[in-house]
C-alpha positions as CSV (number, residue, x, y, z in Angstrom):
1,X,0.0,0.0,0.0
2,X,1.2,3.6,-1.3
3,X,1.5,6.2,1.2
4,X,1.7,8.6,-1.8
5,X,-0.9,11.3,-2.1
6,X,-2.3,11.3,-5.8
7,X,-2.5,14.7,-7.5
8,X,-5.3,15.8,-10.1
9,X,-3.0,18.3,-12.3
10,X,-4.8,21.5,-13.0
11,X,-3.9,25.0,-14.1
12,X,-5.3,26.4,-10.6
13,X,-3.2,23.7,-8.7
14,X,-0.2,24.7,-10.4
15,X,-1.0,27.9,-10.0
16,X,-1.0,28.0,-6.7
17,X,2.1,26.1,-6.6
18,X,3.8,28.0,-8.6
19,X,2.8,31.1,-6.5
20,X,4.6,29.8,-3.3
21,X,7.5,28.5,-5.4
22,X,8.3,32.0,-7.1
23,X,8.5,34.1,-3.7
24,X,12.3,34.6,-4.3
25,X,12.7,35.0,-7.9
26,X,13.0,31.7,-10.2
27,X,12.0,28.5,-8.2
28,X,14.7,25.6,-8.5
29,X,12.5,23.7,-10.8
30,X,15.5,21.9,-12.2
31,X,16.1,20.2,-8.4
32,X,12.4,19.0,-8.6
33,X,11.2,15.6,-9.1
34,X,7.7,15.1,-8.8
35,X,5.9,11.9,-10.1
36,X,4.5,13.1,-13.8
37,X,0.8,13.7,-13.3
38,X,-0.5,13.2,-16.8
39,X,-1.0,15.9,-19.6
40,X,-2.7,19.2,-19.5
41,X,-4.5,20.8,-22.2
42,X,-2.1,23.7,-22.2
43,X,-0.6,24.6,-25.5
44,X,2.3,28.0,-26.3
45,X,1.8,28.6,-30.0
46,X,4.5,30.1,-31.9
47,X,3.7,33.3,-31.3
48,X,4.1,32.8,-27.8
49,X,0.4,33.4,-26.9
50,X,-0.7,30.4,-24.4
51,X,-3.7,28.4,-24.3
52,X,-5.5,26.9,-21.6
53,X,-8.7,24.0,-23.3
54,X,-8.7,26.2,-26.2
55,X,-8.9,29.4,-24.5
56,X,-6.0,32.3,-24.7
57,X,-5.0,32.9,-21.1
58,X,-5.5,36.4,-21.3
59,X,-4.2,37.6,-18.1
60,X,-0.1,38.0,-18.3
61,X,1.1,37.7,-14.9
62,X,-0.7,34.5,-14.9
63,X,1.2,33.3,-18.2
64,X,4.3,35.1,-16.7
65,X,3.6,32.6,-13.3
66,X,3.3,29.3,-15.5
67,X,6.9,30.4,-17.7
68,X,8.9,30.1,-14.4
69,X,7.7,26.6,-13.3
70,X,8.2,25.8,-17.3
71,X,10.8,23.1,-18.0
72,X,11.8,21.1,-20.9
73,X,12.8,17.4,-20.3
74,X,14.4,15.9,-23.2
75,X,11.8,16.3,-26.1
76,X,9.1,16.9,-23.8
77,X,7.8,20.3,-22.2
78,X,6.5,20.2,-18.6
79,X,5.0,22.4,-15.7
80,X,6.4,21.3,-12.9
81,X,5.9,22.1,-9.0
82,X,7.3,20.4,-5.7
83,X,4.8,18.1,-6.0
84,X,3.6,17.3,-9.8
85,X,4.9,17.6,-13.2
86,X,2.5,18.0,-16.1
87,X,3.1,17.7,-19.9
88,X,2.1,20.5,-22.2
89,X,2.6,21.5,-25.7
90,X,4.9,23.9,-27.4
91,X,4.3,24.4,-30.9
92,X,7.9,25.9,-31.2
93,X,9.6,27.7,-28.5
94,X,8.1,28.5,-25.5
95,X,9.6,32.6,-25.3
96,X,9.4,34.9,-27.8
97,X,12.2,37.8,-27.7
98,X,10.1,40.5,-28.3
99,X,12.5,43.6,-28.1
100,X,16.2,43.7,-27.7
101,X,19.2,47.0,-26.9
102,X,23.2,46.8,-27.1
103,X,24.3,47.4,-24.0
104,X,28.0,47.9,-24.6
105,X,28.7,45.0,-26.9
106,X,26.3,43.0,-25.0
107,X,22.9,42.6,-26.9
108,X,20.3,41.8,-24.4
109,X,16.6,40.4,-25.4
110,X,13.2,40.9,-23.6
111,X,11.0,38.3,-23.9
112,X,6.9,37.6,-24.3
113,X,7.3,37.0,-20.6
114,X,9.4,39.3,-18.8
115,X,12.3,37.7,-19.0
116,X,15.6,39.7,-19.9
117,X,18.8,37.4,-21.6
118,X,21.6,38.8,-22.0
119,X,23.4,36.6,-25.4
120,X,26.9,35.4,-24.5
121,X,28.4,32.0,-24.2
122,X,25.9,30.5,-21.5
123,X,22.8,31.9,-23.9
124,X,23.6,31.7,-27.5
125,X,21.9,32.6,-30.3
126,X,21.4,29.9,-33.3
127,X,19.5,30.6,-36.4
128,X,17.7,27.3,-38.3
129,X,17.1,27.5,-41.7
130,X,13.9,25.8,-43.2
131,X,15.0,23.1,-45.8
132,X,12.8,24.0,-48.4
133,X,12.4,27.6,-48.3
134,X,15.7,28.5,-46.7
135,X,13.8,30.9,-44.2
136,X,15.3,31.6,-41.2
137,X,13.8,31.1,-37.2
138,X,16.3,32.7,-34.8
139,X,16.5,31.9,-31.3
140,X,18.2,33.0,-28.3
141,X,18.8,30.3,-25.1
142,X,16.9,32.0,-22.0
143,X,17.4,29.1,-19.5
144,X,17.8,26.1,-19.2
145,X,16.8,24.5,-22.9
146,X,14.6,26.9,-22.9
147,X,14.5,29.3,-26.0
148,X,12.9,32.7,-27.0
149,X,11.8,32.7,-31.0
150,X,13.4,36.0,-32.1
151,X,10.6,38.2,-33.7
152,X,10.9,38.8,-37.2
153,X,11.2,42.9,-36.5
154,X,14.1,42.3,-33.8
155,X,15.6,39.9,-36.4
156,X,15.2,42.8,-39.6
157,X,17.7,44.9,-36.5
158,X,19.8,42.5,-35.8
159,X,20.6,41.7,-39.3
160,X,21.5,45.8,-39.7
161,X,23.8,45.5,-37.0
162,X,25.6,42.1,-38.5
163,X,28.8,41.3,-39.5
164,X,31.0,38.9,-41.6
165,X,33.8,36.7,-39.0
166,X,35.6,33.5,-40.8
167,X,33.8,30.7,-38.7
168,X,35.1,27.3,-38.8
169,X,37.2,28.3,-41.7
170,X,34.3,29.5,-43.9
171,X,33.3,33.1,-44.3
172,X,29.8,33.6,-42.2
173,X,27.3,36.8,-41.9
174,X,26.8,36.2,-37.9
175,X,26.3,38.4,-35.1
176,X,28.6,39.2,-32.1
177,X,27.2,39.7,-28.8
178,X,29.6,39.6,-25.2
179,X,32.5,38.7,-27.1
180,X,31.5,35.5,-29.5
181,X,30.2,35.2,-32.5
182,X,27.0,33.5,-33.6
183,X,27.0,32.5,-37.4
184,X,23.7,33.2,-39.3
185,X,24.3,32.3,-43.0
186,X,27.2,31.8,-45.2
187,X,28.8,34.8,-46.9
188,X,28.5,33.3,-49.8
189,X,24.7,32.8,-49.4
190,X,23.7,36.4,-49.7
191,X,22.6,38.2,-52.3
């Protein structure tokens, strides 16, 4: 016989939760272990607006609440608490960076969320390239494999502010942000 108490995930519950949890900045999510509770019918679409059974949650401290209990294991997103884990669904990532500035040679990003990164070697930028259209999707790490979709007008100012670095021997248009380098496309790509 279990002496474990079984948990009914909701978005209430893990509200709450996440409430107690976020008292003093970030909770510790990552040192959490909680038994996984089942899914919840919580979606981030790529625009980073998120869903709650169908619904846009419409109030932003509440979405702001849920991004700091958000963590991604493996393949698989998750809400998790001190006491359950619940699976949701990211269409793409689950941040947007909405704005960013240069602070010295520093560019930092403000996300959907709150949330301000400043790119460097512990949060990089990486661009993917659709295979059959060649369009780009930037993104910049936030935390722990968690990533912010650059917005398409942030990426139009980033691209102004580019430069061209030999990367890995080969001649790259890439940006440089607290002293590396993050390769966008092949010189020899552009137009």
């Amino acid at each position: 016989m279990t002496t474990q108490k079984i948990v009914t995930p909701s978005a209430e519950s893990l509200a709450s939760s996440a409430r107690a949890a976020t008292k003093k900045g970030l909770p510790p999510v990552h040192l959490w272990n909680p038994p996984h509770c089942g899914d919840l019918d919580m979606k981030i679409a790529r625009d980073g607006t998120w869903f709650y059974m169908g619904t846009p949650i419409g109030r932003p401290e509440l979405v702001r609440l849920f991004s700091t209990i958000l963590r991604k294991d493996g393949d698989d997103y998750v809400l998790v608490t001190p006491v359950e884990k619940v699976g949701i669904t990211v269409d793409d990532a689950p941040f947007v960076a909405v704005d960013f500035n240069r602070e010295g040679d520093t560019l930092v990003f403000e996300t959907n969320v709150g949330d301000f990164v400043e790119s460097g070697p512990d949060h990089p930028i990486r661009v993917v390239r659709d295979p059959s259209t060649g369009e780009p999707s930037p993104y910049v790490l936030v935390r722990a494999n968690l990533e912010a979709l650059i917005d398409r007008k942030s990426f139009y100012r980033l691209v102004e502010i580019g430069e061209h670095e030999t990367h890995d021997g080969t001649q790259w248009f890439g940006l440089r942000s607290a002293g590396e380098f993050f390769p966008i496309i092949p010189s020899a790509e552009l137009p």
